[in-house]
C-alpha positions in Angstrom: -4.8 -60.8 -41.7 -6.8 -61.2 -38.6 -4.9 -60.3 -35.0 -6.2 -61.5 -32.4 -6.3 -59.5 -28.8 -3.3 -61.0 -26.5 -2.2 -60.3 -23.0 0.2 -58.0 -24.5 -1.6 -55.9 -26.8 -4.6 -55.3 -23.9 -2.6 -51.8 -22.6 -2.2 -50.2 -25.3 -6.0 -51.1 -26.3 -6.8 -49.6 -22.7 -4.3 -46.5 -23.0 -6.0 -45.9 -25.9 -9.5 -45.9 -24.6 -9.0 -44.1 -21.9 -7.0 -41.6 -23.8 -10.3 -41.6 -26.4 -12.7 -40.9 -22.8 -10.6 -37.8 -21.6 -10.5 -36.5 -25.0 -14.5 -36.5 -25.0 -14.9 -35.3 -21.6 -12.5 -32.4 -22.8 -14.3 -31.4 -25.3 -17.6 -31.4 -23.4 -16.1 -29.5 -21.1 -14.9 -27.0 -23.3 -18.2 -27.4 -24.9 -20.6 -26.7 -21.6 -17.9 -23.6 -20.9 -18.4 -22.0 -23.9 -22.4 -22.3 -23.7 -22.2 -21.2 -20.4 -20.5 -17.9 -21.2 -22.8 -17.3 -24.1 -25.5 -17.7 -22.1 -24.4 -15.3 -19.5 -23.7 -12.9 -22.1 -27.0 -13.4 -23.2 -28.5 -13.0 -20.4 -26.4 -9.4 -20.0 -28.4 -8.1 -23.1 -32.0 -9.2 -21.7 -31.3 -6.7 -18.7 -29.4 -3.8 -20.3 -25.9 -4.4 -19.5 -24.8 -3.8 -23.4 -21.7 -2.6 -22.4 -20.4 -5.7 -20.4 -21.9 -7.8 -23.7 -19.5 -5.7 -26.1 -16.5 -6.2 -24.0 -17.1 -9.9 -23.6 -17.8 -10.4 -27.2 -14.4 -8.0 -28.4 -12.5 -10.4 -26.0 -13.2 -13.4 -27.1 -13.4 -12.5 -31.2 -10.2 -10.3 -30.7 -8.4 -14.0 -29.8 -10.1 -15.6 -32.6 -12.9 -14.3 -35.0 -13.4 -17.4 -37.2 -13.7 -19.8 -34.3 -16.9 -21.9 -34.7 -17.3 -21.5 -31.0 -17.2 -17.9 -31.3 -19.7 -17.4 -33.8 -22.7 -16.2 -31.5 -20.6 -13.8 -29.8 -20.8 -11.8 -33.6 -24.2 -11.9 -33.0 -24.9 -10.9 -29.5 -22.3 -7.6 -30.3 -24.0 -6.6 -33.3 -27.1 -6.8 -31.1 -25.7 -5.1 -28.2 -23.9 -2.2 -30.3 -27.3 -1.2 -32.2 -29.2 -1.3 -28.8 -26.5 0.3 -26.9 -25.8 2.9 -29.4 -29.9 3.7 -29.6 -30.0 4.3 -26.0 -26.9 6.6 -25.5 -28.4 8.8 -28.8 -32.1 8.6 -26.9 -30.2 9.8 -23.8 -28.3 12.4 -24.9 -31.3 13.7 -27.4 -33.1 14.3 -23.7 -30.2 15.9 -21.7 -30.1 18.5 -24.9 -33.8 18.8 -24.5 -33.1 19.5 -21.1 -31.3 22.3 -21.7 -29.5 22.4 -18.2 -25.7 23.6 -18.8 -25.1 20.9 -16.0 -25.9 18.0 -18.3 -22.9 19.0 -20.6 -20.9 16.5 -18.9 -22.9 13.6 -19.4 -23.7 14.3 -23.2 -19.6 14.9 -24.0 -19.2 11.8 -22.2 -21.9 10.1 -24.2 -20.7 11.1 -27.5 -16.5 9.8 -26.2 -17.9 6.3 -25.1 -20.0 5.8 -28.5 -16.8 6.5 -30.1 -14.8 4.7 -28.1 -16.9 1.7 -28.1 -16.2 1.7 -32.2 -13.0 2.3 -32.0 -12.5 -1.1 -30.8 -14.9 -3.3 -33.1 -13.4 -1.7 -36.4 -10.1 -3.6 -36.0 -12.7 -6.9 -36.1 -14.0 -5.8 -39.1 -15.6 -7.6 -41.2 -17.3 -10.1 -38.8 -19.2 -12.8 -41.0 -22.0 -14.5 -39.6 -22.1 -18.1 -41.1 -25.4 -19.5 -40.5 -26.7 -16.1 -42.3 -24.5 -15.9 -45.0 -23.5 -12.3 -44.3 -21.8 -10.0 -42.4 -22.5 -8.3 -39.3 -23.8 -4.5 -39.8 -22.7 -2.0 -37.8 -23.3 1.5 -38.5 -20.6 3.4 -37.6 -20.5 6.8 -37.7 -17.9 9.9 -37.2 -18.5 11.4 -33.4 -15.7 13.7 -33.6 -17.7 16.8 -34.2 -20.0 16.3 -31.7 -17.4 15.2 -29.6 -15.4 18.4 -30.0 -18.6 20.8 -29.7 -20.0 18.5 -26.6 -16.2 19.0 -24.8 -16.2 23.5 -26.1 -19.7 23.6 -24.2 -18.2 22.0 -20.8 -14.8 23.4 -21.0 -17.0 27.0 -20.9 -19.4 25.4 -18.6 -16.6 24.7 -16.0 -14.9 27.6 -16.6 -17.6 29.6 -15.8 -19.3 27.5 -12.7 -16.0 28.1 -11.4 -15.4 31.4 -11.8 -18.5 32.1 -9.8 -17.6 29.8 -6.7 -14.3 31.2 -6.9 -15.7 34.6 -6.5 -18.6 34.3 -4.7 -17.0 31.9 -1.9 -18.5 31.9 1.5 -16.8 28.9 2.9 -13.1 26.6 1.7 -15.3 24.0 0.4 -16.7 26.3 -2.3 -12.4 26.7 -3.2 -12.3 23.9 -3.2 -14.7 22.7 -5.6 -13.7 25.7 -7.7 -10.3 24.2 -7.8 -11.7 20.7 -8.3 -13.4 22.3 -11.6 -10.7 24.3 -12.7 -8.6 21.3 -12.6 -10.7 19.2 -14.1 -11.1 21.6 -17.2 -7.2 22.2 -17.1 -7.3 18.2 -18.2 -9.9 18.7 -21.1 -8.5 22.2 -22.7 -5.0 22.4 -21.0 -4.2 26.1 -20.7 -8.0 27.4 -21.4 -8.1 31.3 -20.9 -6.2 32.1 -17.1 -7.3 28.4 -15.9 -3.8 28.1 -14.4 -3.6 31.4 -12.3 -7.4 30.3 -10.8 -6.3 26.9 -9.9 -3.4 28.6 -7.5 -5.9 31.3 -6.6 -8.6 28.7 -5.4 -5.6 26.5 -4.1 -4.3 28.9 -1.6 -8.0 30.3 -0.5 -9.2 26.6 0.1 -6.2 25.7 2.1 -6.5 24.9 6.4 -3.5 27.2 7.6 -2.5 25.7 11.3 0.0 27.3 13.4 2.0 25.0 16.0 2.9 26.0 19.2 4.7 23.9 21.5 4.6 24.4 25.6 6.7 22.9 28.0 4.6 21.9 30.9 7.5 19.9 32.6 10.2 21.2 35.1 12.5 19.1 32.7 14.7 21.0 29.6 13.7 19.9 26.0 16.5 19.3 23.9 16.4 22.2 21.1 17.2 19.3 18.4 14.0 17.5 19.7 11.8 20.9 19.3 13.7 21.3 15.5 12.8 17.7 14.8 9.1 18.1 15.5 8.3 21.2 14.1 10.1 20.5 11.0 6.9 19.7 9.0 9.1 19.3 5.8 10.5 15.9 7.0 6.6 14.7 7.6 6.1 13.6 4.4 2.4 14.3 4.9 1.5 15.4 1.3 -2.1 17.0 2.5 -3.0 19.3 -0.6 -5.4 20.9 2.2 -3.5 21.7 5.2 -0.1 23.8 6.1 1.6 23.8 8.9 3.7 26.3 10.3 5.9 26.0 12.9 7.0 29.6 12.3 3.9 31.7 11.7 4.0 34.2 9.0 2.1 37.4 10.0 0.7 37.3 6.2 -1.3 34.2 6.6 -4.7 34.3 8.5 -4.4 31.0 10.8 -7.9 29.0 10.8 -6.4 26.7 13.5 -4.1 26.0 15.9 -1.8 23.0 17.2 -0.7 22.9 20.5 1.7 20.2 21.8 1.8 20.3 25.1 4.5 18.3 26.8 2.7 16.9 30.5 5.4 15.3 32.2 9.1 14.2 31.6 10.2 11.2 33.9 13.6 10.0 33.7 15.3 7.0 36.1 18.0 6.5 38.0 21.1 5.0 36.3 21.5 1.2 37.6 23.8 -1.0 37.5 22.7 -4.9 38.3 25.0 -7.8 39.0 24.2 -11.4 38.2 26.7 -14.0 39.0 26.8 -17.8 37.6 29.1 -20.2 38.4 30.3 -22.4 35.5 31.2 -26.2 35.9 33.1 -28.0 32.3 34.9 -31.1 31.6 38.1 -30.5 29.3 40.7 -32.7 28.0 44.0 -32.8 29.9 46.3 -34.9 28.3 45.8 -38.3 28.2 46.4 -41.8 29.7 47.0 -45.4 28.5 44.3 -47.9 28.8 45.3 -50.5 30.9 43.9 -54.4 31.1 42.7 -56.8 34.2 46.0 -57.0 35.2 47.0 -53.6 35.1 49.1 -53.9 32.1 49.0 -51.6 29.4 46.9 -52.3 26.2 48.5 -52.7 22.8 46.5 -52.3 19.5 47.2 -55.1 16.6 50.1 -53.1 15.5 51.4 -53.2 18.9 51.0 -49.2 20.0 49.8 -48.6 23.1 46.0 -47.8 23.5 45.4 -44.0 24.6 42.5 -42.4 26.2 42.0 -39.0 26.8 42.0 -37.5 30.5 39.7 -35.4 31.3 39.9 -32.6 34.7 36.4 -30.4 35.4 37.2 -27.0 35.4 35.5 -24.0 37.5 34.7 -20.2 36.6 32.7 -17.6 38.4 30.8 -15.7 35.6 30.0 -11.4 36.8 27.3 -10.2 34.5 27.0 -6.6 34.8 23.8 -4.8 33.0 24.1 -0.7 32.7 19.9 0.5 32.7 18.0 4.1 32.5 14.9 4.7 31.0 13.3 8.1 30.1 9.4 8.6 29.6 7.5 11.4 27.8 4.4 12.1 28.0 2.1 15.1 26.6 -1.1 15.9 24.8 -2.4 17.4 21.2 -4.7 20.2 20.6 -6.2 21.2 18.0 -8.3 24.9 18.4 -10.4 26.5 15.9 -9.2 30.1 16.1 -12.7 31.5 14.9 -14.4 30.0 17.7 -11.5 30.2 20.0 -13.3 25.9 20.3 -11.3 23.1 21.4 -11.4 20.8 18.5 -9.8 17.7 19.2 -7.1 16.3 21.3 -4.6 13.4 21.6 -2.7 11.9 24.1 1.3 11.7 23.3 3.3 9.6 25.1 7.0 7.7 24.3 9.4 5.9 26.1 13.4 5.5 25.6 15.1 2.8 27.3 19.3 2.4 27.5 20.7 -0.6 28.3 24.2 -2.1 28.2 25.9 -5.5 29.4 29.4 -6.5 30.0 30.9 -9.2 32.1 34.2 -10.3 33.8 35.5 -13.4 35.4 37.3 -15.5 38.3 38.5 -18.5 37.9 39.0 -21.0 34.7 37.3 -19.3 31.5 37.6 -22.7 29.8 34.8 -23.6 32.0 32.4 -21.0 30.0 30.4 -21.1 26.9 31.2 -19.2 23.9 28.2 -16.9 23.9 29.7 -15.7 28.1 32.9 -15.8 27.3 32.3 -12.8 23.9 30.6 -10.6 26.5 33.9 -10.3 28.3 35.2 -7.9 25.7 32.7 -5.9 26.8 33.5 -3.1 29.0 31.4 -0.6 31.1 30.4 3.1 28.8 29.2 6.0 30.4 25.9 6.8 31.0 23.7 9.0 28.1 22.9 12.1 29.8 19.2 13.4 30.7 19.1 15.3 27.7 20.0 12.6 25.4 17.7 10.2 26.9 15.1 12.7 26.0 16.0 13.0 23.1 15.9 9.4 22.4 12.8 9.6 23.5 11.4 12.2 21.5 12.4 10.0 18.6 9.1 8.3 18.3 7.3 11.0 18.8 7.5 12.6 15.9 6.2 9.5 14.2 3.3 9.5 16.6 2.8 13.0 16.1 2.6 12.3 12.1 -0.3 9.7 13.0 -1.7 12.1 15.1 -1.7 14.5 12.1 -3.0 12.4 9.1 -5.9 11.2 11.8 -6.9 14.2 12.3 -9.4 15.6 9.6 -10.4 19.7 10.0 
């Protein structure tokens, strides 16, 4: 039976074309997308970036190995692996040739990628190439004993490259690359021969020891709290594997510096106390009145009540704002002296400020006439003023975080 089209059929014949059109342009898109990142991946294996080529083909096989779409990737990773693995063999066949104990490294770390690099395509396996009828070869091979000799020559390597630094020292940088190696060889072969006792013996050998002295310079009194705060280096949080500081030198330790922070000048104000006044004007209800007519008479609703109106009376109220003020300023310097050349290093300029202020208010007058923000502060009374030593103090307060800026700034 023939239909014919009709004004009511012509949607759903439009719906479905367009619905046909953005299912084309979808898969074209998907399509281009997929070309493109083969290409790119292609392009990886003409200049020698096998590795990104193997972790772009394991992704996108890993979500789906049968995929028509991912079929070249199977191709382009067996390519990669074989050319990958020739040059990492070719490379570490030279660094043996070599025979510098410094390439140990590099031909342990060879051997772990190779191995690594398999570890992750066996789960794939077996990758079938379909236009070849067969499935892709990779020839992988057991690294483990290589591996394990490759890591026995480093860990000896390390062991003894440190050893020698550690002994033959001339400067903290030599501990410290000792300690760098120990370390690193204490995360290959944990506990490998006394590893342990030379990593705490290149530790304390590489490590900045700076002695802090502080020197009043002002005719004021610092607070003893304030001196206990900043010398307390425990509450610094400053986590620096290379430096200690002591505020308390130990006549056991050989200081290579010094830190000096020298307070300049103290400057505290006079307590003040300001007065504002503001006079307050309001209209509030008082009572009310009946609404009266042309003739004076009252007016009476449609229920026959009388019509009211509120009154209204303006109100008056003298507002005293009273502000309690006193600011104390410190101000210094930070010096950093290297105790071998008796040199000025570095210095830093230290400065903080503490201001107190108070408010409280009374009245005169009407308080109905003031706002509700005014009329809170009059449950406010005067308090006494912090003394000079407390304002100092207070001061002193930010200081110690400046002071911990100045001290993770500062490299030795």
């Amino acid at each position: 039976m023939y239909v014919g089209t009709t004004i009511e059929n012509i949607p759903t014949i439009l719906n479905l074309d367009v619905m046909k059109k953005i299912l084309l342009l979808t898969a074209v898109s998907i399509f281009l997308a997929s070309c493109s990142g083969v290409k790119k991946t292609q392009e990886a294996i003409n200049t020698g970036n096998y590795l990104s080529v193997i972790q772009t083909s394991i992704k996108n096989l890993a979500s789906n190995k049968t995929k028509k779409s991912n079929q070249p990737y199977i191709s382009l990773l067996e390519d990669a692996f074989k050319k990958n693995t020739e040059r990492e063999l070719s490379n570490i066949a030279f660094l043996k040739k070599d025979g510098n104990a410094a390439n140990y490294e590099n031909i342990f770390n060879a051997y772990t990628r190779l191995k690594n690099i398999q570890e992750q395509i066996k789960p794939l396996l077996p990758l079938r190439i379909v236009d070849e009828n067969r499935n892709a070869d990779f020839n992988i091979v057991n690294y483990n004993d290589k591996i394990l000799s490759s890591k026995k020559q480093l860990a000896d390597y390390l062991y003894s490259n440190a050893s020698n630094l550690l002994a033959n020292a001339v400067s903290k940088d030599d501990y410290r690359r000792a300690y760098d190696d120990f370390n690193y060889l204490n995360e290959l072969s944990p506990n490998y021969e006394d590893s342990r006792i030379k990593i705490e013996e290149a530790h304390n050998k590489g490590i900045d020891y700076v002695r802090v002295k502080l020197i009043n310079s002002t005719d004021k009194i610092i607070p003893v709290r304030l001196e206990d705060d900043l010398l307390n280096f425990n509450t610094y949080g400053l986590n620096d594997l290379w430096t200690e500081y002591h505020a308390q030198p130990m006549s056991t330790v050989k200081y290579d510096y010094e830190m000096e922070v020298d307070f300049r000048e103290i400057n505290i104000s006079p307590e003040q106390i300001r007065e504002k006044e503001l006079v307050k004007e309001s209209q509030i209800k008082d009572g009310y009145k009946y609404v009266l007519d042309e003739d004076s008479e009252v007016v009476v609703d449609e229920d026959g009540n009388k019509v009211k109106t509120d009154k209204f009376k303006t109100v008056r109220c003298n507002f005293y704002q009273f502000t309690q003020s006193k600011s104390a300023q410190v101000t210094g310097v930070v010096s950093f002296i290297d105790l071998n050349t008796r040199q000025q290093v570095n210095t830093y300029p230290l400065a903080s400020q503490f201001v107190f202020e108070h408010n409280y208010a009374n009245y005169r007058g009407d308080k109905r006439a003031l706002t509700s923000d005014l009329i809170s502060m009059l449950s406010l009374k005067s308090v006494e003023f912090p003394t000079n030593e407390q304002m100092v103090y207070d001061a002193g307060e930010s200081l110690k975080a400046n002071l911990k800026n100045i001290i993770i700034r500062h490299k030795f």
